[in-house]
N, C-alpha and C positions, 0 to 999 in steps of 0.2 A: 539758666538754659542758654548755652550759646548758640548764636546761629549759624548756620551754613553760609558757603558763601551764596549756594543760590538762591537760600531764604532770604538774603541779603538783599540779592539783586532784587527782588521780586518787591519789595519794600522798599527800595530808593525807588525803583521803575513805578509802582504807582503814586511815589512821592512827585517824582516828576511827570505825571500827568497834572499836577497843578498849573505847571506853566505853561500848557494852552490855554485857559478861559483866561490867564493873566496876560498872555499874550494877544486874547482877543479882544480882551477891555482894554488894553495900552493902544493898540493902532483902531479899532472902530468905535470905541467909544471915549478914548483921549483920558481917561478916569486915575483916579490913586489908588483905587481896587489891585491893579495891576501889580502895584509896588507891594501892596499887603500880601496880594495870593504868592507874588517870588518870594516876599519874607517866607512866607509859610512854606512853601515849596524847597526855599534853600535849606532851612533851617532842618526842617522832618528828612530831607535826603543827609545834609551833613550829620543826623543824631544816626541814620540807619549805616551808613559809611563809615561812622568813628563810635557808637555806642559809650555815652558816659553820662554821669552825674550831670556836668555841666553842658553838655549838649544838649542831654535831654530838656534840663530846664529852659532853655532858647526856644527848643521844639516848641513844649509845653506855652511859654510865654506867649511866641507869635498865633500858636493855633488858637489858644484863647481869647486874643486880641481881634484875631482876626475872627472870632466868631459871634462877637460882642459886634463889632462894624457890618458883618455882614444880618446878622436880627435885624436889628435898629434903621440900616437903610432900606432891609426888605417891607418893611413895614412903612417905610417913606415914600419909596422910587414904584413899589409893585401898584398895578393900575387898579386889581379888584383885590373881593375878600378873599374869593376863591386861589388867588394866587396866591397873596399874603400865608393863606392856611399853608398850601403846597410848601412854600419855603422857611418856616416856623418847622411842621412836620417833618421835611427833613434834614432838619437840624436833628431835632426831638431822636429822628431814627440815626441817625451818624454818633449822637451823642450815646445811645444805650450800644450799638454795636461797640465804640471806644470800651464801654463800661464792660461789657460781652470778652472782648479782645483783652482786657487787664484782667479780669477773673480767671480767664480760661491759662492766661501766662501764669498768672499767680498758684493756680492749682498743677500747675508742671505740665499743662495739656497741650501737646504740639500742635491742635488744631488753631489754638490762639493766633496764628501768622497768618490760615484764611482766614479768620472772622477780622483780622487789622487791613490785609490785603479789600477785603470787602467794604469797609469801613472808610478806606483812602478812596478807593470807585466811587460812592456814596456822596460822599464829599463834592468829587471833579462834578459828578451829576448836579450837586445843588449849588453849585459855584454859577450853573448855565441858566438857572430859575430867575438869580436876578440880573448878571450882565446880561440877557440879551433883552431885560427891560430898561437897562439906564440909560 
């Protein structure tokens, strides 16, 4: 399925809503978060701009890197349980929406680009759960 150009756009533009929370963790709270969430944010914008094998796997790479850092310190920095659950869950829900969004591409369903679009939102949402605790 190729995309359009303005499915395109629609998918680097919520790629690049990562680098606000990245941008808010580099100036208010001074953190390396920042440098993860631009990895993440350059990398899913250059895979939706140039769509390839080798793109993709960078994408793939830093999102999962950076999803492994962001668990493990929500779990560290987050102050209760109640929050801890919040940011574990929505991982838990960005992770089946991804899962949602490859099914949906895989059976030729053009819905597949909302459910990634929704999926990238999800994401900026739970990026705000732990920087505005660190």
């Amino acid at each position: 399925m190729d995309l359009s150009v303005k499915q395109n756009n629609y998918l680097v533009f919520t790629s690049s809503l990562f680098l606000i929370p990245g941008t808010y963790v580099l100036i208010y709270k001074k953190s390396i978060f920042s440098m993860i969430t631009y990895s993440i944010s350059i990398t899913s914008m250059n895979y939706w701009l140039k769509p390839s094998k080798e793109n993709l796997y960078y994408d793939q790479l830093t999102s999962y890197t950076g999803c492994f850092f962001y668990l493990v310190n929500s779990v560290y920095y987050l102050p209760t349980v109640e929050i801890k659950v919040l940011a574990v869950s929505s991982v838990l829900l960005y992770y089946l929406l991804f899962c949602l969004s490859c099914h949906l591409y895989q059976a030729k369903n053009d819905k597949w680009i909302i459910c990634h679009i929704i999926f990238h939102l999800t994401v900026f949402a739970s990026k705000w759960i732990l920087y505005i605790h660190l």
